[in-house]
BADO-700026 format. One record per residue (C-alpha): x, y, z. Coordinates in pm, 1 decimal. Layout:
N
ATOM          X          Y          Z
ATOM          X          Y          Z
...
% end
This chain:
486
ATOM          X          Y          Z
ATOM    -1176.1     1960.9     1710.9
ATOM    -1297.9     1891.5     1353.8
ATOM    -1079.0     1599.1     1208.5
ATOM    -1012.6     1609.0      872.3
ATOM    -1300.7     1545.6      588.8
ATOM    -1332.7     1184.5      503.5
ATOM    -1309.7     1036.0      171.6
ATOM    -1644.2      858.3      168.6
ATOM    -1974.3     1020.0      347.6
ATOM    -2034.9      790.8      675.8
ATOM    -2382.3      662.9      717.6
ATOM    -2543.9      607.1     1088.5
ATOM    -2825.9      418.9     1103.7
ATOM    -2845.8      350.8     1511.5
ATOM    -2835.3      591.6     1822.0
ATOM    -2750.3      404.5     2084.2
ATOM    -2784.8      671.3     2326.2
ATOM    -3097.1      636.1     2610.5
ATOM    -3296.7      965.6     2633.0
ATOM    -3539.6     1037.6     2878.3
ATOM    -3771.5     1374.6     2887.9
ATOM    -3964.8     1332.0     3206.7
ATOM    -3897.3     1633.6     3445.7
ATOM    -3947.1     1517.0     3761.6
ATOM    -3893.9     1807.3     4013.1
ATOM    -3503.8     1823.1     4071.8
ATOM    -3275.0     2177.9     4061.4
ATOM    -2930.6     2114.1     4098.6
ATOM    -2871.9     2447.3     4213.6
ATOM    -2989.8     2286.4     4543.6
ATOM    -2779.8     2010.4     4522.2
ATOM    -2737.9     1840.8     4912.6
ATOM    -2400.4     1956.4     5042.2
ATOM    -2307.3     1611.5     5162.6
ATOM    -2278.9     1501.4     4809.4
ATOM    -1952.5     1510.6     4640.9
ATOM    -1979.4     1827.2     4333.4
ATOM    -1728.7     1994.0     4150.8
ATOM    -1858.9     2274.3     3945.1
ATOM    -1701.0     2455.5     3620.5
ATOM    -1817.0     2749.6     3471.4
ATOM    -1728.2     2768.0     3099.3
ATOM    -1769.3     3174.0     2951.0
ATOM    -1758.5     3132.4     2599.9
ATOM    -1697.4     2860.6     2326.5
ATOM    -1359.0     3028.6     2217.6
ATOM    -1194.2     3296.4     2439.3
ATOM    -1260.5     3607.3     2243.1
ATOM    -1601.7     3506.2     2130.1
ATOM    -1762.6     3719.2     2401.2
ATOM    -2009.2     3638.4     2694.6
ATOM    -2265.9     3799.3     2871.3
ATOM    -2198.4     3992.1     3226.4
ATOM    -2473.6     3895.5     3368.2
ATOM    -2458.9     3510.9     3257.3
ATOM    -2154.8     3521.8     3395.5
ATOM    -2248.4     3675.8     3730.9
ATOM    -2423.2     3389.2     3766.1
ATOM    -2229.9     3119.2     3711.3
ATOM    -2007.0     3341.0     3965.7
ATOM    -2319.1     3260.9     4205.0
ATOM    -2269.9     2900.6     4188.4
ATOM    -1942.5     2886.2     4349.1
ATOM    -1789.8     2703.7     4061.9
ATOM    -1451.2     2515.6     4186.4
ATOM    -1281.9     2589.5     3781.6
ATOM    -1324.5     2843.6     3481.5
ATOM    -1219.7     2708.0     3221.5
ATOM    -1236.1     2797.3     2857.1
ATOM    -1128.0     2653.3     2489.1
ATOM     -948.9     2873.9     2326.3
ATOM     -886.5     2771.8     1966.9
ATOM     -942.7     2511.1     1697.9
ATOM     -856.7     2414.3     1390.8
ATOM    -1198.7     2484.6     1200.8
ATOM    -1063.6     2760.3     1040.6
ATOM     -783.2     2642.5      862.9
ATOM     -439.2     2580.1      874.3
ATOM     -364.3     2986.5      744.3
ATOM     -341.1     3046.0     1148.5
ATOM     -122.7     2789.9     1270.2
ATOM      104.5     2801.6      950.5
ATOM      147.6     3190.6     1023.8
ATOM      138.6     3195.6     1418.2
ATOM     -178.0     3436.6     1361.1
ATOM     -473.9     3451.2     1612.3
ATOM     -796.5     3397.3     1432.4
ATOM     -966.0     3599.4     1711.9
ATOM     -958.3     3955.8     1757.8
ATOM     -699.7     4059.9     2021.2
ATOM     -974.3     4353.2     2193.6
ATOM    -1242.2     4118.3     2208.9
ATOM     -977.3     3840.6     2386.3
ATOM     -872.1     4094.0     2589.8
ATOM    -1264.7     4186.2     2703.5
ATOM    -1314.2     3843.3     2798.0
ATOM     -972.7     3772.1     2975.4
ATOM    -1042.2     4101.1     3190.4
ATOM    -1332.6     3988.8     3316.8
ATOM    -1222.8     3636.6     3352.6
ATOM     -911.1     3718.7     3598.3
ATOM    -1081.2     3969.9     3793.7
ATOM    -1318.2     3702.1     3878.2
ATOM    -1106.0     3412.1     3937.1
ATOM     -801.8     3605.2     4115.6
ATOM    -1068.5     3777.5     4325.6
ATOM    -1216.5     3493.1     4425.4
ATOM     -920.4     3225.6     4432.0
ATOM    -1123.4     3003.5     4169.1
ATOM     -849.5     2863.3     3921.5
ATOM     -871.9     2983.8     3581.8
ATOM     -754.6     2717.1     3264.1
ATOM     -692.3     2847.6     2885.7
ATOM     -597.3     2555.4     2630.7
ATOM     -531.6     2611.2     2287.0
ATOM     -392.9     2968.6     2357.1
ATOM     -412.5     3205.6     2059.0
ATOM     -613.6     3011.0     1857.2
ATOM     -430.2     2693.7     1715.3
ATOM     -163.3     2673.6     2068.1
ATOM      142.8     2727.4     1860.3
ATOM      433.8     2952.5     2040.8
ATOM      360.7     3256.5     1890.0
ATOM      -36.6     3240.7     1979.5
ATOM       96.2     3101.1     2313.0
ATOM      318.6     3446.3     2386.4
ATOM       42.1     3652.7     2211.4
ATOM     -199.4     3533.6     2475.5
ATOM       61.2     3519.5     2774.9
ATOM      144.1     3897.7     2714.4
ATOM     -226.9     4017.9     2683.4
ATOM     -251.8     3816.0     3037.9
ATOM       43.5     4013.7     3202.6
ATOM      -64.9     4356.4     3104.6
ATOM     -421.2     4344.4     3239.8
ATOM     -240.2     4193.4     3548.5
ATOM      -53.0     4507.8     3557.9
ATOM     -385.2     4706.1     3486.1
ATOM     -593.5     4576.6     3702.6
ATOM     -347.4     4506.5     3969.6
ATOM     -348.6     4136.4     4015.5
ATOM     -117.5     3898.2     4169.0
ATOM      -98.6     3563.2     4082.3
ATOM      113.9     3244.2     4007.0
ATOM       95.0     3147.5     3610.1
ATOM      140.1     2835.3     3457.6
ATOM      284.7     2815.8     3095.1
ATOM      246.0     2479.7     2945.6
ATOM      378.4     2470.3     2533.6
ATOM      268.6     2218.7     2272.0
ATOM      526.7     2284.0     2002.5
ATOM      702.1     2001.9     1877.4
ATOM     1056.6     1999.0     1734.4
ATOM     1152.1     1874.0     1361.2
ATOM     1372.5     1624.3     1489.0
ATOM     1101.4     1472.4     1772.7
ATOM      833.7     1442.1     1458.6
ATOM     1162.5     1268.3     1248.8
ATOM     1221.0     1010.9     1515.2
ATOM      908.5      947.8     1532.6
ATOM      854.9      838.3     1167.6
ATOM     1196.5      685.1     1138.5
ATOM     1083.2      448.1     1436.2
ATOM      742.2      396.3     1343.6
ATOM      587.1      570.2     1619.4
ATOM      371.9      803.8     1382.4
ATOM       92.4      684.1     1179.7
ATOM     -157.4      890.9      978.7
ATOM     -486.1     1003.4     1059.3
ATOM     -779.3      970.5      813.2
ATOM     -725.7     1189.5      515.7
ATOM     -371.5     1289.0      582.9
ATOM     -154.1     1327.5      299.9
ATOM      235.5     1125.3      299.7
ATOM      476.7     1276.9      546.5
ATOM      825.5     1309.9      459.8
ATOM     1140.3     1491.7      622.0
ATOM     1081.9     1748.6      349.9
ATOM      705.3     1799.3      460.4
ATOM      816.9     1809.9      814.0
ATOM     1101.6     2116.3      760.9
ATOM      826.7     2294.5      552.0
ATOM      606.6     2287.2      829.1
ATOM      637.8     2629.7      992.0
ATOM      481.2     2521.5     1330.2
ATOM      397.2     2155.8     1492.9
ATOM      199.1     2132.8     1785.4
ATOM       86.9     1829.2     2005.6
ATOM     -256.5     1809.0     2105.8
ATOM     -193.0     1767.1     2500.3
ATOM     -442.1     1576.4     2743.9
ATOM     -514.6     1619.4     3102.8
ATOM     -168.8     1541.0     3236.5
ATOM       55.1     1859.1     3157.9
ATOM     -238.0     2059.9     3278.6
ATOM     -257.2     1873.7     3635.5
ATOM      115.1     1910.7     3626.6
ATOM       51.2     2288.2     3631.7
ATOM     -199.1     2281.9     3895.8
ATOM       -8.3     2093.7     4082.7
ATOM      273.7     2359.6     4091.8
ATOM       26.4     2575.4     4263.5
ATOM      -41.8     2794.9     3938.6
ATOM     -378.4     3002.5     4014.0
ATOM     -388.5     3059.7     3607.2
ATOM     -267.8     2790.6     3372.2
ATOM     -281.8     2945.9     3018.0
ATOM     -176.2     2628.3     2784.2
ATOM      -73.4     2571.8     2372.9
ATOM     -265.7     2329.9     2176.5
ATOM     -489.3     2077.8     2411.8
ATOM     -733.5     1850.3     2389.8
ATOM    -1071.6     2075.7     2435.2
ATOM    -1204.5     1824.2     2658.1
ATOM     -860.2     1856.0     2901.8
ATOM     -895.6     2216.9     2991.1
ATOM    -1200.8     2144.1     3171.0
ATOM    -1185.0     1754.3     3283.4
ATOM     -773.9     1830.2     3435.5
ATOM     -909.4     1969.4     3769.8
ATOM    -1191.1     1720.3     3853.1
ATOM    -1004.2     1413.8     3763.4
ATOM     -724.5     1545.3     4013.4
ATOM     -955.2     1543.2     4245.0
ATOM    -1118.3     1204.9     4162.9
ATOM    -1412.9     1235.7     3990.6
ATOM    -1474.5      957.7     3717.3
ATOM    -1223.4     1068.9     3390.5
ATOM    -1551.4      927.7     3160.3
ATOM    -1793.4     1194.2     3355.4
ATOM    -1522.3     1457.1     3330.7
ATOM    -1422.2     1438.5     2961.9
ATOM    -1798.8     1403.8     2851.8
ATOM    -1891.6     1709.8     3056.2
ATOM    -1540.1     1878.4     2895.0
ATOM    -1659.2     1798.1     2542.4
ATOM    -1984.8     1948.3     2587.2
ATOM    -1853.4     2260.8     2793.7
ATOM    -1589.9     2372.2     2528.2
ATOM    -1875.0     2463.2     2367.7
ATOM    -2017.5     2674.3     2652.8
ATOM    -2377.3     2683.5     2588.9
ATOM    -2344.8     2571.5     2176.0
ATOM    -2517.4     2217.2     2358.8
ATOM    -2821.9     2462.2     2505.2
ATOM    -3164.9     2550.8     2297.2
ATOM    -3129.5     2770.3     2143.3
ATOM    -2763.7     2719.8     2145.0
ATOM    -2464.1     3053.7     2167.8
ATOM    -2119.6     3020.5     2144.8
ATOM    -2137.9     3367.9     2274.1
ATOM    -2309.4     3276.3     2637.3
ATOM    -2203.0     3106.9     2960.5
ATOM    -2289.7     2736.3     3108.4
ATOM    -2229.7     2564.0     3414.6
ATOM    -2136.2     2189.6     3440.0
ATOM    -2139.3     2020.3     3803.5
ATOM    -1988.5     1689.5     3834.8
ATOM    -2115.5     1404.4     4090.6
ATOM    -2034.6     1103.7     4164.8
ATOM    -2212.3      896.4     3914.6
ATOM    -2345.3     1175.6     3676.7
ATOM    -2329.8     1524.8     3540.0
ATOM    -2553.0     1806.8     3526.3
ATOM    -2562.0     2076.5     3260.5
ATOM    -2762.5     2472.4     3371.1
ATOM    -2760.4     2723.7     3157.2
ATOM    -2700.2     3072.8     3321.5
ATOM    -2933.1     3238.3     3095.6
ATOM    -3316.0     3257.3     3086.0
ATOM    -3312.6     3298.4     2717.4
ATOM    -3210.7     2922.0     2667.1
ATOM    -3248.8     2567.3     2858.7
ATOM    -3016.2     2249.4     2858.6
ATOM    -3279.3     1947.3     2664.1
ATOM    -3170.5     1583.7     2654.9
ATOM    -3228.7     1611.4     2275.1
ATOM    -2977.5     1922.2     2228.4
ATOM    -2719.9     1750.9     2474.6
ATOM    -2758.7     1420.7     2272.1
ATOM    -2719.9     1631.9     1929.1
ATOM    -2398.0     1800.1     2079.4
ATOM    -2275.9     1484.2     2200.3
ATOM    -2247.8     1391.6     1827.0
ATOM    -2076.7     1691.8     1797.0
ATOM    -1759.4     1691.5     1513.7
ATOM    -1702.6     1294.1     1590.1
ATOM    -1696.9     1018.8     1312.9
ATOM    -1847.1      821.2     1559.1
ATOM    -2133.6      830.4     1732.5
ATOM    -2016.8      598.6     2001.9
ATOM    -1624.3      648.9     2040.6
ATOM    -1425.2      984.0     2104.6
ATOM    -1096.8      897.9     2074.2
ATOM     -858.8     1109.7     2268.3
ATOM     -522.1     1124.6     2450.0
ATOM     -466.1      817.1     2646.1
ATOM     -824.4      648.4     2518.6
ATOM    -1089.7      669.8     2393.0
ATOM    -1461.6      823.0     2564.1
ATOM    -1732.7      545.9     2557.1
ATOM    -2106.9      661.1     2525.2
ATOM    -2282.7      375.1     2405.6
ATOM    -2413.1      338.6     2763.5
ATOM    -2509.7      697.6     2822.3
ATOM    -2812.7      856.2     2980.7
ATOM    -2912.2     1169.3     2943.6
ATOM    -3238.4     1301.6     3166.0
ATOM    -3422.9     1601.9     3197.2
ATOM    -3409.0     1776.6     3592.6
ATOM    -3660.0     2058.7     3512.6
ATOM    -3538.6     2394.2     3525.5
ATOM    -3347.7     2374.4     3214.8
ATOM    -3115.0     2135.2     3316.6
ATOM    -3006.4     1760.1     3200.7
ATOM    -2818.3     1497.8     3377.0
ATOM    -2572.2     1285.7     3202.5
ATOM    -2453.1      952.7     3332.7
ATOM    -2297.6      637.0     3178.3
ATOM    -2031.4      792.9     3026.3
ATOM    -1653.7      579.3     3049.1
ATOM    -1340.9      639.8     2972.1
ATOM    -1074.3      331.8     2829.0
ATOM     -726.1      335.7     2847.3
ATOM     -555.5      298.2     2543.4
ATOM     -264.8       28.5     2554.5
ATOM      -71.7      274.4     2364.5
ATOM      -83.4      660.3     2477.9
ATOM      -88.3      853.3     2147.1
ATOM     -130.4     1225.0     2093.2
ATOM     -180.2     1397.7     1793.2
ATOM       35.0     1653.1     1580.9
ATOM     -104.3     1918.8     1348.7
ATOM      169.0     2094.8     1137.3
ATOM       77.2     2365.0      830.2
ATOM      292.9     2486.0      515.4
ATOM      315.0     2735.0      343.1
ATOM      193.8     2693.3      -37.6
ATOM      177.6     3014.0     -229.3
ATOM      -35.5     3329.5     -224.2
ATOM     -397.7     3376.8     -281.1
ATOM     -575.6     3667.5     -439.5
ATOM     -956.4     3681.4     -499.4
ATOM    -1234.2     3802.3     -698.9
ATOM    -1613.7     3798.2     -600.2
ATOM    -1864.4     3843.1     -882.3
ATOM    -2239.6     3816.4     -949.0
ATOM    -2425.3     3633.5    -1212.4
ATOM    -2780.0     3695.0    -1309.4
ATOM    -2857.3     3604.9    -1679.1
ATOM    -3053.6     3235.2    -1714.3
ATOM    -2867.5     3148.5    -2018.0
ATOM    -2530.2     3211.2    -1827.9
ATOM    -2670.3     3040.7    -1552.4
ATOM    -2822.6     2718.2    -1742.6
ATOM    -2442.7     2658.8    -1911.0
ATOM    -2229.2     2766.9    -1644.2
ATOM    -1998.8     2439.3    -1600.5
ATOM    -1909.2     2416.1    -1944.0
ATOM    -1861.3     2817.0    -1965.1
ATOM    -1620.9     2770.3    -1676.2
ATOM    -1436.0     2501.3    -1827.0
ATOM    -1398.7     2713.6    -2150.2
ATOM    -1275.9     3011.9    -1935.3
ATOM     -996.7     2795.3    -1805.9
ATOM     -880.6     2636.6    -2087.1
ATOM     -846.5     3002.5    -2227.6
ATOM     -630.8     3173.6    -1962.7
ATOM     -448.9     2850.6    -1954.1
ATOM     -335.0     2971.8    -2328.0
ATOM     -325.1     3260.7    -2169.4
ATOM     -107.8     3242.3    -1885.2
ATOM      272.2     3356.8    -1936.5
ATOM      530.5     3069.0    -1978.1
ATOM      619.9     2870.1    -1651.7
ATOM      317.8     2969.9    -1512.1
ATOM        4.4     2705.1    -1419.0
ATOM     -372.7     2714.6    -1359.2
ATOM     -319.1     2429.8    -1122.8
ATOM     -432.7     2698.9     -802.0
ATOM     -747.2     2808.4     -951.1
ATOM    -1054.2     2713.6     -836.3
ATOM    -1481.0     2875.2     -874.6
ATOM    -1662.6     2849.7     -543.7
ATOM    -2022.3     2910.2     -717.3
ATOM    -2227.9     3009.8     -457.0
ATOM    -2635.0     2898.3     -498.0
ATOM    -2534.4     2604.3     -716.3
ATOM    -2270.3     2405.9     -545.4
ATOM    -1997.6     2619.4     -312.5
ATOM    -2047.1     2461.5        3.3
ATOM    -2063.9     2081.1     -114.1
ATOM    -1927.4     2036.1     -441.0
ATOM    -1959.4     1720.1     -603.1
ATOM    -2217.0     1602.2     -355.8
ATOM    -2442.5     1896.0     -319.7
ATOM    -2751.6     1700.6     -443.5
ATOM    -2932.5     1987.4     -530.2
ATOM    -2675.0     2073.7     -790.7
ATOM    -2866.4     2101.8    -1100.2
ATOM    -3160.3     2294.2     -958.0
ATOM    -3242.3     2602.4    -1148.6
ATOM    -3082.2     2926.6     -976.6
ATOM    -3218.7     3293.6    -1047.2
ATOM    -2844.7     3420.3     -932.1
ATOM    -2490.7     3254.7     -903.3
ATOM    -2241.2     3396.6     -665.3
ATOM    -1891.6     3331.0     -827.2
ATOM    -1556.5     3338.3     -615.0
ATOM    -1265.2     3336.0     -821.3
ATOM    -1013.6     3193.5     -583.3
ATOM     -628.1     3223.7     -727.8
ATOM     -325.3     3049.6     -578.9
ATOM       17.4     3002.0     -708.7
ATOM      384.5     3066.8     -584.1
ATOM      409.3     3395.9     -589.3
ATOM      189.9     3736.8     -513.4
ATOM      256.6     3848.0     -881.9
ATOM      121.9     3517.5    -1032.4
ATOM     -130.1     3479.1     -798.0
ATOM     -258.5     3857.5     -950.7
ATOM     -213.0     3701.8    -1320.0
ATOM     -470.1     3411.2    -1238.9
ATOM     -708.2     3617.2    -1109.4
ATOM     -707.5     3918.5    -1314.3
ATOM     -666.0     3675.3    -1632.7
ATOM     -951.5     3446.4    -1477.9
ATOM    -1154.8     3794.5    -1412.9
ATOM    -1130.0     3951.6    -1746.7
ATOM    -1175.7     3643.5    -1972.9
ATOM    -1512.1     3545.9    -1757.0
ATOM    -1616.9     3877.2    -1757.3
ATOM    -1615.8     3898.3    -2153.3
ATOM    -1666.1     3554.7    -2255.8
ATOM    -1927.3     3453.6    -2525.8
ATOM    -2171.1     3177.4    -2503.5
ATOM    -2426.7     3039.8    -2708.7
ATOM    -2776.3     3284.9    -2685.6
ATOM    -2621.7     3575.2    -2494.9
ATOM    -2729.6     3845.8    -2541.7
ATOM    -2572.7     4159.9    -2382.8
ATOM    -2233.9     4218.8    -2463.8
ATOM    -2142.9     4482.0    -2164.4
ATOM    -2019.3     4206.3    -1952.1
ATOM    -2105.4     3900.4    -1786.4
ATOM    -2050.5     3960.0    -1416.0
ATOM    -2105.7     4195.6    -1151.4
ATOM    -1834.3     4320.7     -908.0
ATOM    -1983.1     4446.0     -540.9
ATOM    -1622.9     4561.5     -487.4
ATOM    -1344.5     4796.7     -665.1
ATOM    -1124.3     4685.3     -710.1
ATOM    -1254.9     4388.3     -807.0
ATOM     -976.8     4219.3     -755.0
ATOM     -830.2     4144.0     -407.6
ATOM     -541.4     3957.3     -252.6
ATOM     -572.9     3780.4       77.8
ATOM     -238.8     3709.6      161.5
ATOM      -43.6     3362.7      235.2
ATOM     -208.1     3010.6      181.5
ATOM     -136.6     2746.8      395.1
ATOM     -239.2     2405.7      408.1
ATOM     -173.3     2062.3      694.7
ATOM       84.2     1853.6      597.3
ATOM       96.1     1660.9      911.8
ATOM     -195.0     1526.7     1101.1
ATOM      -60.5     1228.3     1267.8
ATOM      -67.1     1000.6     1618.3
ATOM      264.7      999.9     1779.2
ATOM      326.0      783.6     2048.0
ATOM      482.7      924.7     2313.9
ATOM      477.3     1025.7     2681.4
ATOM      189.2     1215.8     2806.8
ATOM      388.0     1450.1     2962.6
ATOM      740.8     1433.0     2761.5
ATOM      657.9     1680.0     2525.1
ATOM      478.8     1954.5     2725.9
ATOM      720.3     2170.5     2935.3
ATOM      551.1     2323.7     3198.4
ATOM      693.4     2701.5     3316.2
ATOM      555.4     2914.9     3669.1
ATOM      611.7     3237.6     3690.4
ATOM      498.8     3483.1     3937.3
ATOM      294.1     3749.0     3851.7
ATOM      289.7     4065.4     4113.2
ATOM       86.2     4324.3     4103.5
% end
């Protein structure tokens, strides 16, 4: 999960990590039976991403003991858990989650879903629950199901801040009882323990709200007493399915086996292989430190870790250890609502326009700020100019390289749909016509690719709370079974 940007760029100037690319001649698809494995097949990086059949027919092969699979995240925003939306497509879930029960039902494997629906919220939670029971009725599967939710109530998050058992994360803007009733849904990021509680209940299929990627996968194996550092490494890299491979797919199956004093990586696929290097790199994976993963409970140490090539595409990992926190801590995400948004893309290819396009822009909204009827502010608008600048701002240090074509979004939010239309249209028209010193052509600045050119993409959200709460581990995460016949 992708914490929120930082206010100053981080700089790492030491790896501590040990790599080793010998292959000496190991396959852990032969691994001696008297040693202690548990093996989890992960499908996909996000449950509706997609996976290969016959990737997954052989992960199938391997007798895994869990399937487990991610499915959400907050790296798209806060529009999906502000409107209880899924940000994946409800056929291509339902593909996946076909073949996924057939498998594990058939073949008594337990099958784990976290982060249900996308961002785990109650609505992406039933959304994912009743795509579940109909392909149980389709395909004629019995089966007990574990619900586990993650939504927090108003007056939990209240207490918390009244008693000072909330603190902000990096980057999180001031919470207040106003930002908490705004927020349309708060969830708790849950570790492994509301998930064991689940499989302890006998549940065959535990599909859970917002979790801790790592949990869905480490939940099992730590229940069964394999190291929690080993288990939530190997869970941070599997949420990913094969992301950690080379080359790497969030769109293709991998299989993690557990031992004793180390894990093992495989890719099911002959078009890519597990390298130390790309299981280092994903180890760094969307952490502000290269060392620490903090998480429910504790925190993940790797500055001991190992990682060493088997052959056959595969990489151990060992030295991986998990600390207790003296505190257990979980963290909240909440989104509000904060106006409508309405869009227009354009095209820019004339040097002149090109060479003086920050001051033209400031010119353009200094004019529709004259422009704008009464009440109404310019505060929401915002150019993403695409080949200068769009994807770092400020700190895009090519910034003033020449560019042979801009890509301008005019991006429009304010309170309403109406004056979210003005801004843009306003914004549009007054860029489209503007003059500037040595222009030329007087038919119009930009170039639309669409028509209308003007287009509006609905709510905007954004987090309001993004906090630690101490609490209990299992307190806020009630667990439901329910049989499922056939």
């Amino acid at each position: 999960m992708r914490n929120l940007p930082e206010k100053q760029p981080v700089t790492i100037s030491v790896l501590p990590f040990e790599v080793n690319s010998a292959r000496p001649p190991c396959a852990p698809r032969r691994v001696a039976d008297s040693v202690a494995r548990f093996a989890i097949l992960s499908p996909t990086a996000i449950l509706g991403y997609g996976f290969p059949e016959d990737s997954f027919a052989r992960g199938l092969a391997c007798n895994p003991d869990l399937i487990a699979v991610d499915a959400g995240s907050t790296d798209p925003g806060p529009y999906y858990l502000g409107s209880g939306k899924s940000f994946t497509d409800a056929r291509a879930v339902r593909r996946d989650l076909a073949l996924l029960l057939q498998a594990a039902v058939g073949r008594g494997i337990p099958l784990v879903i976290g982060s249900a629906g996308g961002a785990g919220a109650g609505p992406h939670l039933e959304w994912t629950v009743a795509i579940v029971r109909e392909l149980a009725r389709e395909l004629r599967l019995a089966f007990r199901l574990g619900i586990v939710r993650a939504d927090v109530p108003a007056a939990t998050v209240l207490e918390g801040l009244r008693n000072g058992r909330l603190s902000a994360l990096s980057g999180a803007p001031p919470l207040d009882a106003d930002t908490v009733a705004a927020s349309g849904h708060i969830v708790a990021q849950m570790g492994v323990e509301p998930i064991q509680e689940a499989l302890s209940l006998g549940c065959d299929v535990v599909v859970a709200g917002r979790a801790y990627d790592p949990a869905v996968f480490a939940a099992l194996p730590m229940m069964r007493g394999f190291d929690p550092g080993l288990a939530l490494h190997l869970g941070k890299i599997l949420e990913c399915a094969a992301i950690a491979a080379s080359p790497g797919s969030g769109s293709d199956c991998a299989l993690g086996i557990l031992e004793a004093d180390r894990f093992i990586l495989q890719p099911l696929s002959g078009e890519r292989v597990f390298t130390p290097t790309s299981v280092a790199a994903h180890t760094l994976y969307e952490k502000s430190n290269p060392c620490v993963l903090p998480g429910p409970g504790g925190d993940l140490d790797l500055r001991a870790v190992r990682f060493d090539a088997l052959g056959e595409g595969c990489v151990a990992v060992s030295g991986s250890r998990f600390t207790p926190s003296p505190r257990y801590c979980l963290k909240l995400e909440g989104a509000r609502r904060v106006g409508y948004r309405s869009v227009a893309i354009a095209g820019v290819r004339d040097p002149v326009m090109i060479e003086g396009i920050e001051s033209i822009l400031q010119q353009v909204r200094e004019r529709v700020r004259a422009l704008l009827p009464p009440g109404e502010s310019d505060q929401g608008l915002c150019f993403h100019v695409y080949g200068r600048d769009a994807v770092m701002g400020e700190r895009e240090p090519l910034r003033r390289q020449p560019a042979h074509e801009l890509g301008i979004v005019i991006d429009a939010v304010a309170a309403s749909v109406a004056a979210a239309d003005t801004l843009c249209s306003l914004t549009r028209s007054t860029l489209l016509h503007f003059g500037y010193p040595g222009r030329i052509a007087t038919a119009g600045n930009l170039a639309f690719p669409f028509s209308p050119s003007d287009l509006r993409a609905g709510e905007v959200y954004e987090f309001c709370i993004y906090h630690l709460l101490e609490a209990d581990p299992l307190g806020l995460f009630p667990v439901e079974v329910h049989e499922v016949r056939a």
